[in-house]
Every structure is written in structure tokens, then in C-alpha cells.
C-alpha positions in Angstrom: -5.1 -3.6 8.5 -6.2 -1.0 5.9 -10.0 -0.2 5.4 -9.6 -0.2 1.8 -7.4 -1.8 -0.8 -4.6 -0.2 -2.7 -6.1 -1.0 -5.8 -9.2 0.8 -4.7 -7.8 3.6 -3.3 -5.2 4.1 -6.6 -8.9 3.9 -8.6 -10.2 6.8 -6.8 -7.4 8.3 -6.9 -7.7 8.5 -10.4 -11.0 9.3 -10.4 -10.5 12.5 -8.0 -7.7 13.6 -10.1 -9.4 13.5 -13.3 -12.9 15.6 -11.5 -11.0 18.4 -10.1 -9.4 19.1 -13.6 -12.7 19.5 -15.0 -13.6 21.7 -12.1 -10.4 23.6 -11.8 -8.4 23.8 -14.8 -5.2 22.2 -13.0 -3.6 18.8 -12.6 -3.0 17.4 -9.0 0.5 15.8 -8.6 -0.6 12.6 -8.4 0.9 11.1 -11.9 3.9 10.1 -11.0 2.6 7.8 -7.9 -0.7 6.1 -10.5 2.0 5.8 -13.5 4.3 4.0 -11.2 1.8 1.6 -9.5 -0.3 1.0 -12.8 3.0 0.0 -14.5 4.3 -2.2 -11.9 0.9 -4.1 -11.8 0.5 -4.4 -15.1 4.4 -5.7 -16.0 4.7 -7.5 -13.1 7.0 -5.8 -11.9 8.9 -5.2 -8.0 10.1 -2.5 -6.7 13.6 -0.9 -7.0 15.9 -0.6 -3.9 16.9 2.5 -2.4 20.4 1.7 -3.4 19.3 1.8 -7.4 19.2 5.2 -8.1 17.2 6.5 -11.2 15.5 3.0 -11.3 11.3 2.7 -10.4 11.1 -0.9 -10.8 13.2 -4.4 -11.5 11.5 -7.0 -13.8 10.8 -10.9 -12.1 9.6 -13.7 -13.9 10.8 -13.4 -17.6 11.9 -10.4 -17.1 14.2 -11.0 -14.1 17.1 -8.4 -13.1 15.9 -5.6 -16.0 15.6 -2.3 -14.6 13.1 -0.1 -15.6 12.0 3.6 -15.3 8.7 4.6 -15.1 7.4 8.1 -16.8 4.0 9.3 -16.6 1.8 11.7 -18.0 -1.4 13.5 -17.7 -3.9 13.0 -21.1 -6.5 15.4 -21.0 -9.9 14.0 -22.4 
């Protein structure tokens, strides 16, 4: 059992990301792991199997059996 939840721990992650630009000038590489979980919460969506190359996600629901590819990217202020 975790200490803290994913969604808390993906916030702060955010949060410490977005401070040590504005202190340093660079970008951690932490986009492509809060673009992939935001999405998939958001969309409701599951995650892909190893075997599905190229593919982040598959939709459920409504949206059952699309496959989706997630792309992320840093805004500055």
C-alpha cells in the first residue's frame, strides 16, 4: 500500500516540474509520463498491451477497441 495516491503524486509532479523551470531554465523529462496519465484519465481510457506497438492507450466504453497515441508537450507560461 502506497503512502500517497497516483493522482497526488502525478499533481506534484506537475508542480515540481513546472518550479525547477522557473529556477533553472530547463524542462525535466517528465511529459511524456503526465501527458500519458492525464489523457488516459480524462478519456477514460486503458492501457495498451506490450504486444501493440506504437499504441499508449485503447478506448472502453463508447470508445471500445480504438487505439490511441498519446503526445505531449511542455507550454511554458
Amino acid at each position: 500500500m502506497s503512502l500517497y495516491s497516483v493522482d497526488k503524486l502525478m499533481d506534484e509532479t506537475r508542480s515540481l516540474a513546472a518550479e525547477y523551470y522557473k529556477t533553472t531554465g530547463q524542462t525535466l523529462p517528465v511529459s511524456v509520463e503526465l501527458a500519458n496519465y492525464y489523457a488516459k484519465k480524462a478519456l477514460r481510457l486503458d492501457d495498451a498491451t506490450p504486444e501493440q506497438a506504437g499504441i499508449d492507450a485503447v478506448g472502453k466504453d463508447a470508445r471500445a477497441g480504438q487505439l490511441v497515441q498519446i503526445k505531449g508537450r511542455v507550454m511554458l507560461e
